[in-house]
GUFI-139808 format. One record per residue: residue number from 1; residue in three letters; x, y, z of N, C-alpha, C in turn. Coordinates in Angstrom, 3 decimals. Each point is the difference from the previous one (the first is absolute). Layout:
<kezas>
+------+------+----------+----------+----------+----------+----------+----------+----------+----------+----------+
! resi ! resn !   n_east !  n_north !     n_up !  ca_east ! ca_north !    ca_up !   c_east !  c_north !     c_up !
+------+------+----------+----------+----------+----------+----------+----------+----------+----------+----------+
!  NUM !  ALA !        X !        Y !        Z !        X !        Y !        Z !        X !        Y !        Z !
...
+------+------+----------+----------+----------+----------+----------+----------+----------+----------+----------+
</kezas>
This chain:
<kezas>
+------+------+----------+----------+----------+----------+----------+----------+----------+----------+----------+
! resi ! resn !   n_east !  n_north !     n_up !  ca_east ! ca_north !    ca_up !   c_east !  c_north !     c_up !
+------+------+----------+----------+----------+----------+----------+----------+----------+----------+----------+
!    1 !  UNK !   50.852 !   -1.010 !   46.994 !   -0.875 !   -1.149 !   -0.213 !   -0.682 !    0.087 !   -1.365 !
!    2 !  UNK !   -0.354 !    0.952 !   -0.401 !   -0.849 !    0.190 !   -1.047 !    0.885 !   -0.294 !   -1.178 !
!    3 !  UNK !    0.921 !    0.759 !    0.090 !    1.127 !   -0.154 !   -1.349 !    0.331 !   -1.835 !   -0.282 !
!    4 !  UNK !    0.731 !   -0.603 !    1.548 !   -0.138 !   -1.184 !   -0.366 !   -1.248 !   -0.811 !   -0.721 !
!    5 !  UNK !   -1.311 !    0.720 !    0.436 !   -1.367 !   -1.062 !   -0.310 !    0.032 !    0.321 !   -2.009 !
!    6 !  UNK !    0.579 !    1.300 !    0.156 !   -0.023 !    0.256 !   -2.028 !    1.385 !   -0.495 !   -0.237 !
!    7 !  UNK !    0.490 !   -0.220 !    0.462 !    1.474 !   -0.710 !   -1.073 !   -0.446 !   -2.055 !   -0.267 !
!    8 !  UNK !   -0.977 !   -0.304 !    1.484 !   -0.287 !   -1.581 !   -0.625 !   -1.158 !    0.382 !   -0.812 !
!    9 !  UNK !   -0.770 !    0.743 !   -0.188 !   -1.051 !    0.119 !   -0.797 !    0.632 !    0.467 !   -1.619 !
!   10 !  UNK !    1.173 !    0.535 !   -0.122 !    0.513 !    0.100 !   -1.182 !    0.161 !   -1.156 !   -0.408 !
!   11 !  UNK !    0.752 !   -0.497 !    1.039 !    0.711 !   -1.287 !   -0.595 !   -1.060 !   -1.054 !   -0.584 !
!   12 !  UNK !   -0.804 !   -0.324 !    1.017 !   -1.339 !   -0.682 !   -0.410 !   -0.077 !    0.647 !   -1.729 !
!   13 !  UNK !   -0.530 !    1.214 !    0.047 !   -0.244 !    0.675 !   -1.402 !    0.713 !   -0.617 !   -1.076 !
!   14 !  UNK !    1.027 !    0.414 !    0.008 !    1.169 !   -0.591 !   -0.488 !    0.407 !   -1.602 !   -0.772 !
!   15 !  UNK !   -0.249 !   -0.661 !    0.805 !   -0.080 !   -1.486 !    0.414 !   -0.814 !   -0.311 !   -1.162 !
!   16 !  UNK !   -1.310 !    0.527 !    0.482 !   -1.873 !   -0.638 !   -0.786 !    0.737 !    0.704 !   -1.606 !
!   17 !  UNK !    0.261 !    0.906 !   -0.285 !    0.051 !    0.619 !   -1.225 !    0.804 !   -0.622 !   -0.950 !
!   18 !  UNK !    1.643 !   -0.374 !    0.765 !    0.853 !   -0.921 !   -0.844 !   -0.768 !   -1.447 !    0.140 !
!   19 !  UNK !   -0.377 !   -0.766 !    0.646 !   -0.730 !   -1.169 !   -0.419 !   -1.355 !    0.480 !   -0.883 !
!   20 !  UNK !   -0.739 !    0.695 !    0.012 !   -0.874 !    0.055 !   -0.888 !    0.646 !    0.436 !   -1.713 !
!   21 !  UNK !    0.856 !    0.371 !    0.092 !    1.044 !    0.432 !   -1.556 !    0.586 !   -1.109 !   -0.318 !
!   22 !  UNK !    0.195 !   -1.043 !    0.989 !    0.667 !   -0.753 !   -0.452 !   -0.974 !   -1.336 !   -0.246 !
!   23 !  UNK !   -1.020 !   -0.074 !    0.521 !   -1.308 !   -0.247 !   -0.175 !   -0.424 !   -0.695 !   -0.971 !
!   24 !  UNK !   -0.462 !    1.738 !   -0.746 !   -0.455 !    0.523 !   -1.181 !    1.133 !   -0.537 !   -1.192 !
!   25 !  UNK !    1.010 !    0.495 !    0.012 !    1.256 !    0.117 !   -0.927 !    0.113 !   -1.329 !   -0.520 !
!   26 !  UNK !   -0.071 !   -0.906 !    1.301 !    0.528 !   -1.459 !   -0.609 !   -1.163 !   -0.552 !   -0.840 !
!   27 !  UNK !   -1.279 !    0.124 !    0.728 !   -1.060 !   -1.018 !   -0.214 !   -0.212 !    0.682 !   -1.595 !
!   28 !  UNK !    0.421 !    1.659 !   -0.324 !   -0.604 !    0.423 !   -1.351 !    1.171 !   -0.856 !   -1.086 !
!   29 !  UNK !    1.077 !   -0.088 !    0.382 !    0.970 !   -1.265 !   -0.705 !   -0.628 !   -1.071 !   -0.312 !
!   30 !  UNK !   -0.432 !   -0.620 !    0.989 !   -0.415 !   -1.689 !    0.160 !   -1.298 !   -0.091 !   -1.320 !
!   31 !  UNK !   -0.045 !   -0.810 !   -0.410 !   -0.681 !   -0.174 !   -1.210 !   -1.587 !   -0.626 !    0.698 !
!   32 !  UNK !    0.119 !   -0.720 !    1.020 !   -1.007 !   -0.566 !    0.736 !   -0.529 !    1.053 !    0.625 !
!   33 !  UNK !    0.448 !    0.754 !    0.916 !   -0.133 !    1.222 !    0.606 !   -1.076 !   -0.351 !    1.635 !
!   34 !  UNK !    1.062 !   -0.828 !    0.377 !   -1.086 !   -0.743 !    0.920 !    0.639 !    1.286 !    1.161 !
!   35 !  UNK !   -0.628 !   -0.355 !    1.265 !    0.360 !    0.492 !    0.923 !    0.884 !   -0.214 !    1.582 !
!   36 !  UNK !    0.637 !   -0.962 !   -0.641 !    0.602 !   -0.054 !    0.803 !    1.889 !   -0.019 !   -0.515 !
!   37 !  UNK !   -0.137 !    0.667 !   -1.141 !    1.433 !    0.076 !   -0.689 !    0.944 !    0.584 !    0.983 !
!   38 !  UNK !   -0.494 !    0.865 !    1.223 !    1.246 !    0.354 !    0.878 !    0.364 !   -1.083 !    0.620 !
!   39 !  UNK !   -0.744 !   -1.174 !    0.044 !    0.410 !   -0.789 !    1.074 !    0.837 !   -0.920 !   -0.955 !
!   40 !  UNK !   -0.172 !   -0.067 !   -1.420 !    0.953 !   -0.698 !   -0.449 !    1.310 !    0.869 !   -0.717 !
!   41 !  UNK !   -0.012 !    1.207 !    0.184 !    1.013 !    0.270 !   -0.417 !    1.218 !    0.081 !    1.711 !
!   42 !  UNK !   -0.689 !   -0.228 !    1.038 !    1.262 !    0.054 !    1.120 !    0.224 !   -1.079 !    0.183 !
!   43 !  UNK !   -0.736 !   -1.329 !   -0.512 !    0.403 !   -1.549 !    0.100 !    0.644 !   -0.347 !   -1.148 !
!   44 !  UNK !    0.202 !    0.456 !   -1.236 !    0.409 !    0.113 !   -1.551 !    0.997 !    0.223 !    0.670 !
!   45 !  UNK !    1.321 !   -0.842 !   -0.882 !    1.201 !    0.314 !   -0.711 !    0.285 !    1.060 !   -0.628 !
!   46 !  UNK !   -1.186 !    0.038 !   -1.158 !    0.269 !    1.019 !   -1.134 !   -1.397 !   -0.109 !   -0.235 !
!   47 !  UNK !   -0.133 !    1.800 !    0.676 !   -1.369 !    0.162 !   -0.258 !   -0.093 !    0.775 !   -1.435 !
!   48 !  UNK !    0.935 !   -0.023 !   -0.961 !   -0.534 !    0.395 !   -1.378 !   -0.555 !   -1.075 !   -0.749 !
!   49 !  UNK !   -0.144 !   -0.895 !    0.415 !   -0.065 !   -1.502 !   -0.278 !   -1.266 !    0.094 !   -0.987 !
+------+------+----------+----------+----------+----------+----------+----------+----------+----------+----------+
</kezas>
């Protein structure tokens, strides 16, 4: 039981860390630097845009 309760808690870990990098990464691109650049880079075509 325990092992399962730390492998979703990795994953969770995991999860929060690549969205926060990817977060960070895009919005430091974006010239506006608003906050919600993740949400337009998964609705974007071309999020180098």
């Amino acid at each position: 039981m325990a092992n399962k309760l730390l492998s979703i808690i990795q994953s969770i870990a995991i999860l929060l860390t690549g969205v926060l990098v990817f977060e960070f990464g895009y919005s430091g691109s974006h010239p506006n630097g608003d906050d919600f650049g993740i949400t337009e880079a998964i609705f974007s075509d071309s999020p180098t845009e």
